[in-house]
Structures are given as C-alpha cells and as structure tokens.
C-alpha positions as CSV (number, residue, x, y, z in Angstrom):
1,X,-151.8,64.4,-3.6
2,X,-155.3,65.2,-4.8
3,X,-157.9,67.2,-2.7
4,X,-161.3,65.8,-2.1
5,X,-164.2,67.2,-0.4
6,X,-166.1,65.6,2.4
7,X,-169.5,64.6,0.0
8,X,-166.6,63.3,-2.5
9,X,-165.2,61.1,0.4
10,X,-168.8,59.9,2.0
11,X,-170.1,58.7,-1.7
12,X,-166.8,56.9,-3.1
13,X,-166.6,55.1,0.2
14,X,-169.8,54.3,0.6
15,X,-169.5,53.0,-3.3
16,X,-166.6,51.3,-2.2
17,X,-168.0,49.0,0.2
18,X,-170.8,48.4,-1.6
19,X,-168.7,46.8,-4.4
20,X,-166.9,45.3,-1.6
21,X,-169.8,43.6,-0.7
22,X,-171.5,45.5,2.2
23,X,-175.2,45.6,2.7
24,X,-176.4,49.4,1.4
25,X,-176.8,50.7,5.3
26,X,-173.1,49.3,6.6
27,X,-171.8,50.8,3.3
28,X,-173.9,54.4,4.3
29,X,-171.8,54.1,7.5
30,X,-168.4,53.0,5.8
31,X,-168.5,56.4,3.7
32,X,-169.8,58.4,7.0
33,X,-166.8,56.7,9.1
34,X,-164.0,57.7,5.9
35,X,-165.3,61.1,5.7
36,X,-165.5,61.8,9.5
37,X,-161.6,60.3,10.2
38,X,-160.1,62.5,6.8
39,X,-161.7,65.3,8.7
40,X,-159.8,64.7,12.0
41,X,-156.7,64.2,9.5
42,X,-156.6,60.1,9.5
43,X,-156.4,58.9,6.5
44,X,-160.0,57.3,6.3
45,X,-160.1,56.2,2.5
46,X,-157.0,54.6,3.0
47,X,-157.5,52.4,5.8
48,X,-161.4,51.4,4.5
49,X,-159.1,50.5,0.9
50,X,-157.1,48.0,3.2
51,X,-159.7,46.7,5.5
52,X,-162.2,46.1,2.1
53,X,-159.1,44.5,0.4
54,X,-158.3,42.1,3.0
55,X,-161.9,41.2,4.4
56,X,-163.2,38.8,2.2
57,X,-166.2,38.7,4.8
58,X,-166.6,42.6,5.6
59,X,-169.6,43.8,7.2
60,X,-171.0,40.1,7.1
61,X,-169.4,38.4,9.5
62,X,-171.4,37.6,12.8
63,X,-170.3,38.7,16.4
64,X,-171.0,36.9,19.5
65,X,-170.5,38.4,23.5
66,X,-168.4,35.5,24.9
67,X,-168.0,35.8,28.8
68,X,-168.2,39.4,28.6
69,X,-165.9,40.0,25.4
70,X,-167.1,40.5,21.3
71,X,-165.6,37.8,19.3
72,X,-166.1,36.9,15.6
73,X,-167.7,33.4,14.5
74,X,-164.8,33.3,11.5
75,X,-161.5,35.2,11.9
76,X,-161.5,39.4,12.6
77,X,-163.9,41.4,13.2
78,X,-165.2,44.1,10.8
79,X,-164.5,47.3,12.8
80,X,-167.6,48.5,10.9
81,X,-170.0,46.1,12.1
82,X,-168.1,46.6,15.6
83,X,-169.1,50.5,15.7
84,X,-172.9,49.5,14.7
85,X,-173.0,47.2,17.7
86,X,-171.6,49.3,20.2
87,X,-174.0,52.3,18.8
88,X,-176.6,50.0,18.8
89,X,-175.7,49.1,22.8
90,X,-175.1,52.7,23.8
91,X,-177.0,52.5,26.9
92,X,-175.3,49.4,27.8
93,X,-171.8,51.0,27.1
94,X,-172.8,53.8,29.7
95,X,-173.5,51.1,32.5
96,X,-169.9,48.4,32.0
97,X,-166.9,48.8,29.4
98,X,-167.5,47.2,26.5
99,X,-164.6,44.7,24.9
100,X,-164.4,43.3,21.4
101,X,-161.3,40.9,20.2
102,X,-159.5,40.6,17.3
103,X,-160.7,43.4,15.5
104,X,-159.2,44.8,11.8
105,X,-158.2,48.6,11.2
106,X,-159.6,49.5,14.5
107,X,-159.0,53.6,14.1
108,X,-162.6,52.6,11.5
109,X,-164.3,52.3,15.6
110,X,-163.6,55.9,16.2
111,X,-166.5,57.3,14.2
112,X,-168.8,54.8,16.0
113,X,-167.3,55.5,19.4
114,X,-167.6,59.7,19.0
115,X,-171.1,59.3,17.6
116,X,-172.0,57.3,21.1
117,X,-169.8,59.9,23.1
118,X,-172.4,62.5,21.8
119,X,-175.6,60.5,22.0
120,X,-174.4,60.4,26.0
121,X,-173.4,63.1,26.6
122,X,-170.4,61.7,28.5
123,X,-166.7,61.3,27.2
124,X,-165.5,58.1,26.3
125,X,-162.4,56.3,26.2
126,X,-161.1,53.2,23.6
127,X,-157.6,51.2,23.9
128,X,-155.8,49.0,22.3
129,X,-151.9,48.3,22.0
130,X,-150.3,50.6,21.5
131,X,-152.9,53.1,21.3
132,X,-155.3,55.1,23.1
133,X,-157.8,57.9,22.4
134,X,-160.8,60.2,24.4
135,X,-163.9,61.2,21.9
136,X,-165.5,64.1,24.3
137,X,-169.0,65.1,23.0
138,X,-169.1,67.5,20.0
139,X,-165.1,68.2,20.6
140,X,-162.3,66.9,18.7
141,X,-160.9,63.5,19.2
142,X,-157.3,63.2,21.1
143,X,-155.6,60.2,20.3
144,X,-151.7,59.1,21.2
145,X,-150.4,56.2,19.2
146,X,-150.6,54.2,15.6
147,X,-153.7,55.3,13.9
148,X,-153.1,52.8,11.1
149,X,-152.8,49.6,12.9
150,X,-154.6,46.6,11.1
151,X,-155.4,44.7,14.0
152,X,-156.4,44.8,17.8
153,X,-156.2,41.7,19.7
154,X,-157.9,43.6,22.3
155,X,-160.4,46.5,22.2
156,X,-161.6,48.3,25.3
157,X,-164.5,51.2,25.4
158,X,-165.7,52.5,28.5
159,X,-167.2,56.2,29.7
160,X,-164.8,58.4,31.2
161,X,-164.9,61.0,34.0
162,X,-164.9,64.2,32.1
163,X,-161.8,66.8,34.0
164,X,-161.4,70.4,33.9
165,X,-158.4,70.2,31.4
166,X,-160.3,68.0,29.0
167,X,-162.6,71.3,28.2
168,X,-159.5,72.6,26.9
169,X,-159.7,70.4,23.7
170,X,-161.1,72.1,20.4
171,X,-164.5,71.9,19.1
172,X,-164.9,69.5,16.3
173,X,-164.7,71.4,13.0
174,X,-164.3,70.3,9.5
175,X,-162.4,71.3,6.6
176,X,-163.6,72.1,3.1
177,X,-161.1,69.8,1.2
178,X,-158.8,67.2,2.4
179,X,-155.9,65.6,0.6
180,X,-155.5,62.0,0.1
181,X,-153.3,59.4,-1.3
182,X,-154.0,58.9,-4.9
183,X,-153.1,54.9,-4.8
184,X,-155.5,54.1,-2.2
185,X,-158.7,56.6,-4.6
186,X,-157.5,54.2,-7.3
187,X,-157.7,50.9,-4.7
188,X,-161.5,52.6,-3.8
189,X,-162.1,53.2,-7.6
190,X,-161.7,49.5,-8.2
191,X,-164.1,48.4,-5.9
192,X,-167.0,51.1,-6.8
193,X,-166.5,49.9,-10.2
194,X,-168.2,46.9,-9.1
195,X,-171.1,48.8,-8.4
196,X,-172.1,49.6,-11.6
197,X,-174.2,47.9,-14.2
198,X,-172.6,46.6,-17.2
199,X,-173.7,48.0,-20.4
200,X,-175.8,46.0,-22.7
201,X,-176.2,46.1,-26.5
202,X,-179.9,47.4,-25.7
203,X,-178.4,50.5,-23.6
204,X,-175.5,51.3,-25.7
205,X,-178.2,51.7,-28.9
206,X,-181.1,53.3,-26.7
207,X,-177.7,55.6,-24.8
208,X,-176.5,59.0,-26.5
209,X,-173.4,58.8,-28.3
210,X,-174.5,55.1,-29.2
211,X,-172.5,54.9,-32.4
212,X,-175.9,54.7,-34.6
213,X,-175.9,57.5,-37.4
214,X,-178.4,60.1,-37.2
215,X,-177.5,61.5,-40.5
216,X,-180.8,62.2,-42.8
C-alpha cells in the first residue's frame, strides 16, 4: 500500500467526483467526506471509487420526505446528497429522528452526521442493518458493524442522551499519512482524468516542451 496525506485525499476525491459528474460544491464535500473517514481508518477513497462507479446519477438525483421517510425519485440515494440534507436540516434533526431509505455506501453519511453532532452540540446516533455508530461532538466516532456495506434499506439518525461513559471516548485526531489501496487511487485516477482539458494542437505549440525546434 501507498501512503497519502489528508490534502492528497480531499483533492483526488474531490477530482474524482467531479469527473464523476458531481456539481463542484457536492464534489468539495465528496473529497472532505474521503479524507475525514481515512482519518478514522475507513477506507474513504475506496468506498467514494464504488459508489462513483455504480451511481450513474450521483449527487443528482432528487430526494423526497415521504410520510416521514427520505426516498429517491429514481433508484438509491446518493449518501452524499443524503449528508447535505440532513446538514442542511440540523435543527430539524435535533427536534424528531430523521429516516432516509435505500441509501448506497452509507458509512459516506458519517462525515455529514459528525459534522451535525458538532454544530449541536449533542451526540448523535445512525443505524442501519447490521450496523450502528455514535458521532459525539469533537470526539472520535464508535461504530460496531460493516463499514463497507453498499446499501441501507433503512437509515435512522436521531440525537442521543450523552452518558458518563461516553466521555471516555478519544478526542478526534488525525494522522499525517494514511495508507490506501492502490486499485481503488487507480479507480479515482480514472475518473479525475475526466476532469481535465484535452490538449489541442494550439496548446501543445503555445506549451513547453511542444516539439517545435528552438535551434538558431
């Protein structure tokens, strides 16, 4: 395995989903969600590679609240757009549990959800099969189940009643250099790829190293 630092992980993965068709400010959090889950020793890159790969319709498909639960118009929901609408419902997150169903790589929420514990300053809880995790504010996230899961038929956020114990968990800290799986950097390399402009006959002559002869 290669090591990558945290700004190496936040701008390939914000590339990334770019190329993969993501509006510039879901890619920004895309590449802020990667770096934050490699930090807490998910493999972030990795599971943005697969959810890019296999949502034709990432970060643009619209969510509805149907009888109290998040749905997507067509097929899964982007667990990126499903942390902007719970940050972007905070306050309502504080009052009732929030649910969303049918959601892809849902360990991508986590980011989302810690950023929301903090901005409350109350801890939160999320489940799913199979899984279940508390994001206190400013402490690290404890989790027991499948982090890698690509699907949740049933998501379930709600504020929880912060206990004497809970204090006991370690204060988020993050490491200089993480190491990650070189297949999915290649996957990520693909899709930043698209990114970039194609070069034209005009840029390769205007461009050093053009292949024009300078000799006198």
């Amino acid at each position: 395995m290669t090591t990558y630092s945290l700004g190496e992980i936040e701008s390939h993965c914000k590339k990334a989903a770019r190329g993969a068709g993501m509006a510039w400010g879901m890619a920004e959090e895309a590449g802020k969600t990667a770096r934050w889950l490699a930090a807490q020793g998910i493999d972030g890159p990795a599971l943005l590679a697969q959810c890019l790969q296999s949502l034709p319709t990432t970060g643009r498909n619209p969510i509805d609240c149907i009888n109290g639960v998040w749905t997507a118009r067509d097929g899964l929901i982007c667990p990126i757009t499903a942390g902007t609408v719970i940050a972007d419902r905070v306050a309502d997150l504080a009052k009732a549990p929030m649910k969303m169903a049918d959601v892809a790589y849902p360990a991508l929420m986590l980011f989302a959800l810690q950023a929301s514990a903090d901005w409350l300053k109350t801890p939160l809880r999320v489940t799913w099969a199979g899984f279940q995790a508390r994001l206190a504010p400013r402490h690290a996230p404890v989790w027991n189940g499948h982090t890698r899961a690509p699907h949740a038929a049933l998501i379930t956020c709600q504020t929880d009643v912060a206990r004497p114990e809970d204090d006991l968990t370690e204060p988020l800290w993050f490491p200089q250099r993480v190491p990650l799986n070189a297949d999915s950097w290649e996957a990520l390399d693909l899709l930043a790829a698209r990114t970039y402009v194609p070069a034209s006959a005009a840029s390769r002559a205007a461009g050093a190293g053009s292949g024009l002869s300078d000799n006198d």
